[in-house]
C-alpha positions in Angstrom: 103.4 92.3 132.8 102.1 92.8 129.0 104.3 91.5 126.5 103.5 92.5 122.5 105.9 92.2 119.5 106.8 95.5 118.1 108.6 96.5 114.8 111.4 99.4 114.8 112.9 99.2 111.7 113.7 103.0 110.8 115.8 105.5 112.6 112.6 107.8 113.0 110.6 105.4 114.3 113.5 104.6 117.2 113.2 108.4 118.0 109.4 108.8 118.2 109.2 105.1 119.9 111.5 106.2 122.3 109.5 109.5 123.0 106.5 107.9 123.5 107.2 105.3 126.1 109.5 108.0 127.9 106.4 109.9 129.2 105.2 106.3 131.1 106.7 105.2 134.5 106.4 101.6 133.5 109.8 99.7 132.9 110.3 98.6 129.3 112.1 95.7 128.2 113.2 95.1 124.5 114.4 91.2 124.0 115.8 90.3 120.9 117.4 86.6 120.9 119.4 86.9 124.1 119.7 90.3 124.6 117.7 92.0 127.1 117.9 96.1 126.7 116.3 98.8 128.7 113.4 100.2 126.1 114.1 103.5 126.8 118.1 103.6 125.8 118.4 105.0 122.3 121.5 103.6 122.5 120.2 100.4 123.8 118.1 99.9 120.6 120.5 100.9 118.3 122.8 98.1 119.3 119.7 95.0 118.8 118.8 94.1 115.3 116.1 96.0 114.3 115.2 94.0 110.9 113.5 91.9 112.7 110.6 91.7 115.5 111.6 93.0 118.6 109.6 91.6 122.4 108.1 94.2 124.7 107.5 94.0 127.7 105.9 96.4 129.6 105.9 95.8 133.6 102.4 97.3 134.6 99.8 96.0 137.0 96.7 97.0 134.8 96.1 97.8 131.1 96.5 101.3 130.1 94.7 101.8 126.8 95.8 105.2 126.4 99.7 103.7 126.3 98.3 100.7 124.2 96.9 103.4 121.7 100.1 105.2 121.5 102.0 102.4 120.5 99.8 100.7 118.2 102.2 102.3 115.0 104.9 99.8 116.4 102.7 96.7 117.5 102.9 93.5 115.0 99.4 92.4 114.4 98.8 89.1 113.5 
């Protein structure tokens, strides 16, 4: 499992985040606080508060750059 800290703080960027990690058959976990939402609910996201950094985790035996590339718009870099 990879976890990374990801910002979604605009309605768009739900949409195309969403989009992305759709096309992956890895299961993705949003946590925010206590709250533990599939990554892949719209609906889901909507309901977390997106102000602030949101945890993923991605459940995946080995790194896949390609993914790690495509979601490098979201990823908090510190």
């Amino acid at each position: 499992m990879k976890t990374v800290e990801i910002s979604l703080n605009s309605i768009d960027k739900v949409k195309s985040f969403v989009n992305i990690i759709t096309k992956y058959d890895y299961d993705f976990d949003l946590i925010s606080g206590r709250y533990v939402i599939d990554a892949k609910s719209i609906m889901g996201i909507f309901s977390l508060d997106l102000s602030k950094p949101i945890q993923l985790n991605i459940h995946m035996e080995t790194e896949d750059a390609a993914m790690m590339e495509a979601l490098k718009p979201y990823l908090i870099t510190e």
